[in-house]
N, C-alpha and C positions, 0 to 999 in steps of 0.2 A: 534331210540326209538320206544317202543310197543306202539300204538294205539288202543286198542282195543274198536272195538263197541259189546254193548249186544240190543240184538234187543227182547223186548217183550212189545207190545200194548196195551196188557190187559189180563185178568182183575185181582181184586182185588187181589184174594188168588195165581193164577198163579205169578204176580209180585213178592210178600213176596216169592214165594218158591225158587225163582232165586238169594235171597239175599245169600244162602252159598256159591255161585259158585262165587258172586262177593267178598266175602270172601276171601275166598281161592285162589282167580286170583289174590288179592292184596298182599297176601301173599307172593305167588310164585314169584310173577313178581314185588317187590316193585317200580321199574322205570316206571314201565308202566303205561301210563293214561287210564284209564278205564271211558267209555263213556257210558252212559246206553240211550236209545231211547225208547222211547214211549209215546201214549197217555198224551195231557195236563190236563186231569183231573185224569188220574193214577199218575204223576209226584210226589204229596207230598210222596208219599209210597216209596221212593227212594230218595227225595230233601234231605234230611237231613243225608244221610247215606255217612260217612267216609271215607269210600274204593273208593269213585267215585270223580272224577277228573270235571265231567262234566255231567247233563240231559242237553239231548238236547227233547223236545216237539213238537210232531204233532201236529200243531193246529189246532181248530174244522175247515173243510173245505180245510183246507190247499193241493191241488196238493201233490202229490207224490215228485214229479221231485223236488217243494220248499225245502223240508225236506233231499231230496238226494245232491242237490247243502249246503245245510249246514254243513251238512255234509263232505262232499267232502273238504271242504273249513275250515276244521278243523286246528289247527296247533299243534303235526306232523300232516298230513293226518291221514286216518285209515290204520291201516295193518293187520288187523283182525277184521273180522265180524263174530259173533254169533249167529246165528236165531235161536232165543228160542222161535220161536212163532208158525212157519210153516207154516204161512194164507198165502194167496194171495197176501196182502201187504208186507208181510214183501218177500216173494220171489222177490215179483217185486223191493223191494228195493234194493235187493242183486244183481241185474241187474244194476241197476242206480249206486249204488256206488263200484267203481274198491277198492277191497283188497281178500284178502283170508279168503273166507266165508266158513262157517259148519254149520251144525244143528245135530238134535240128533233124535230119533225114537219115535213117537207119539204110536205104537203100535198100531193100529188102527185094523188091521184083528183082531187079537187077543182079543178087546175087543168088537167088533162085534159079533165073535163069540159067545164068552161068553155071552152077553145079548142075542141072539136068539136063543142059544143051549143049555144052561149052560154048554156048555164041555171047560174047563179052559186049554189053551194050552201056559199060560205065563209059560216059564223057570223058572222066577224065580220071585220075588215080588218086584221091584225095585220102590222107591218112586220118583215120578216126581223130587224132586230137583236133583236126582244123577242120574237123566235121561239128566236131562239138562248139566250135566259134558261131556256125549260125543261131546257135541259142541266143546268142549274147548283140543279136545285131541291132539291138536297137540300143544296147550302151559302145555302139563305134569302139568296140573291142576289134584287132587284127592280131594272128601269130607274128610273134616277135624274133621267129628261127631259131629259138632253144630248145632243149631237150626236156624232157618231162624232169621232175626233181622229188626227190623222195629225200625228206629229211628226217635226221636221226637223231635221237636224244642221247644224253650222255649215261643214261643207264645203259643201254643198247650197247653204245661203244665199247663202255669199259667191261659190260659181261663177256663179251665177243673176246677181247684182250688176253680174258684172263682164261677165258677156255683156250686159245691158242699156248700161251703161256705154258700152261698144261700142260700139254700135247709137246712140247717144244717147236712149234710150227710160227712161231714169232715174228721169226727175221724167214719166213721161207716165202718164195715164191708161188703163190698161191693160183690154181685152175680149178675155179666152182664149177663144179658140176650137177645140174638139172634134173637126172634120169626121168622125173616122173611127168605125168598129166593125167586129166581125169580119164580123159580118152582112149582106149590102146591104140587105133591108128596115130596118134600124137605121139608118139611113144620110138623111140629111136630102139632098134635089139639091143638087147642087153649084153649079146655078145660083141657086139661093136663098141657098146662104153667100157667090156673089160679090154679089150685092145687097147682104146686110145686111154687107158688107166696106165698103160704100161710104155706107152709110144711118151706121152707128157713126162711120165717120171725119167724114162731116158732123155728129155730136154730139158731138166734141171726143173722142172714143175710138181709139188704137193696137190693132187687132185684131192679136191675135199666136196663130198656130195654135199647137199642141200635137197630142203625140201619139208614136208611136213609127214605128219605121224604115221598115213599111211603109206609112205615112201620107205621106212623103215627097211623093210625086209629088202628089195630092192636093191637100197642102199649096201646093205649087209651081203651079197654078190659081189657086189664090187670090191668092199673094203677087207674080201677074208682072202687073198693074199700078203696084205700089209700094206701096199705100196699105196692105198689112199685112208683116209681119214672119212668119219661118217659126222655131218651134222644134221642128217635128218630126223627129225621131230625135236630134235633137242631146243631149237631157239623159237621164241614168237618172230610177227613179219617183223618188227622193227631190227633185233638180233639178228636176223635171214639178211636185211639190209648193211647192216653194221661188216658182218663179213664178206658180202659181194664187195663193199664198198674196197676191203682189204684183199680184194682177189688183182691177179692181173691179167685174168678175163676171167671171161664167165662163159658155157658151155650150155643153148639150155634150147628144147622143144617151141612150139608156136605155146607159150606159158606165161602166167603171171611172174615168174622168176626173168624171164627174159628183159619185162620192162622195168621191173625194179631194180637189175643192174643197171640199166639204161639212165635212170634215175639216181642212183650212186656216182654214174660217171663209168662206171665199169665197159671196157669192151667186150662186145657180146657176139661168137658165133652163134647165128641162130639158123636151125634146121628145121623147113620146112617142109611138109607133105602134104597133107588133105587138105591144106588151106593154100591161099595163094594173096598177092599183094594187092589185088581189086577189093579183097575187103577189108582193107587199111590198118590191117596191127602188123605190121613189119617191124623192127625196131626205129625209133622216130629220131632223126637230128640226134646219131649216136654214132662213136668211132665202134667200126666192128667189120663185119661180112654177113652175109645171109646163103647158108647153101640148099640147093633145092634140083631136083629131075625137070624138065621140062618130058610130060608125060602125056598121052593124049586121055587121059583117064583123070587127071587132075583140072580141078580140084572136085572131089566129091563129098565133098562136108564142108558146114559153115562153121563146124565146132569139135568133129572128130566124132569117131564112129569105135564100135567093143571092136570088128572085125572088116577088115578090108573087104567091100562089097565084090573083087573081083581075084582076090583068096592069094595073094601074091603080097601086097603092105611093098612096091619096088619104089615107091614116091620118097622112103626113110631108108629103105636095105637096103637102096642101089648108091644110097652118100656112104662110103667107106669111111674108116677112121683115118686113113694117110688124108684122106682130105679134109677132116678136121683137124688133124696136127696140121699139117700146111696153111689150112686159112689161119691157124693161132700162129704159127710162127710169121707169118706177114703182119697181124694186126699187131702183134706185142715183140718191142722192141729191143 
């Protein structure tokens, strides 16, 4: 019997992207237990998903060697390991535990290049999730044209419910909004999300922020005229998802929030700047838009930077808020 481990650590939007391949591997291989590993605070982004036989969790502090011996101690064993991650952990884990491991191509010269030359020498435009299928090519796995899937338990749903309830935001038409990333070039102005706070509520939209703990303050900009609601830091990811899933769209930076609407079903603008679609987290097989400058300065980060290397940040200022009201009034019907 097939044992397959899938090996990615983190983080948020990397996790969702890996869910078509666990897809697809369930598909292919319906005998096979499919074992997904990582990080215990990434775990809910997978606990709840279908196709998987078993998370197994690194836990904070936990040895290497602990997670490898659990591994190992599986029943079948493992007979396939997939390193979707590429770090250093996860190689050294592929050491620790005997089966027939792969991985797939980060691309890395290539997008080096590109941020310090702009000479684009990718072949071709492949999306990270259907990057992460060369791991898996010796089980004759192929993308099956779905979108990543983020499923939710019914704790999740109904806390979400009942906080809206609350709120009397129930029956409302709901625009999640983003603000944050770790980044500040990722980072859309703040005066632009208080505009289009006010542009949504004049088209019959409750904009309700999202986000985590440190998004807070942030958030609290936004929501001190009234006209939006704040759920930043309040929900875990699963909760985070339960409400994208109740939005009717979602608003969010190049962000783990982006793909986990994506994964709800949610349409998603998403505003891009320091990154670009050569290095494949766009939003994947989702209804939405994507708005972005075409700049000769972009893209200059593989992950975003505290300050715009050339003191201007015009890759995210120069997208106005009418033009994200206008892509939301095209995608949402």
């Amino acid at each position: 019997m097939l044992c397959v481990l899938l090996v990615r650590f983190s983080s948020i939007g990397d996790i969702v992207l890996t869910t078509p391949l666990v897809r697809a591997l369930a598909r292919r291989h319906p005998e096979a237990k499919l074992v997904y590993v990582t990080k215990r605070a990434m775990a809910p982004l997978v606990a709840d998903n279908p196709h998987l036989a078993e998370v197994v969790a690194l836990e904070p502090d936990e040895p290497l060697r602990h997670l490898a011996r659990r591994l190992a101690a599986l029943a079948p064993p493992p007979t396939h390991g997939l390193d979707l991650h590429g770090s250093v952990r996860s190689v050294a884990l592929r050491l620790l535990v005997r089966c027939r491991w792969s991985g797939y191509r980060k691309r890395k010269p290539a997008r080096t290049l590109l941020i310090a030359t702009k000479l684009d020498v990718y072949r071709r435009r492949v999306p990270v999730p259907e990057r992460y299928f060369e791991a898996a090519g010796r089980l004759d796995t192929r993308p099956d044209g779905g979108p990543p899937e983020f499923w939710i338990g019914r704790g999740a749903t109904e806390r979400v419910a009942q906080w809206l309830s609350e709120r009397r935001l129930a029956d409302a038409k709901l625009a999640a909004l983003a603000p944050g990333a770790a980044h500040a070039t990722k980072r859309w102005p703040v005066a632009h999300w208080s505009a289009l706070v006010e542009q949504l509520g004049a088209a019959g939209f409750r904009p309700v922020v999202v986000g985590g703990p440190e998004d807070r303050g942030l958030a609290q900009q936004l929501v001190a005229g009234g006209a939006a609601a704040s759920a930043a830091g309040e929900f875990s990811l699963q909760e985070t998802g339960a409400l994208l899933a109740r939005a009717a769209v979602a608003i969010s930076g190049d962000t783990g929030v982006m793909h986990m609407a994506t994964g709800v079903g949610t349409p998603v603008i998403a505003l891009f700047g320091p990154t670009v679609e050569q290095f494949g987290f766009f939003p994947y097989r989702a209804p939405g838009a994507v708005l972005q400058r075409e700049l000769e300065c972009r893209p200059c980060s593989a992950t975003g930077t505290s300050t715009c290397p050339l003191g201007h940040h015009r890759c995210l200022g120069d997208i106005t808020p009418a033009d994200v009201a206008a892509a939301v009034a095209r995608v949402v019907t």
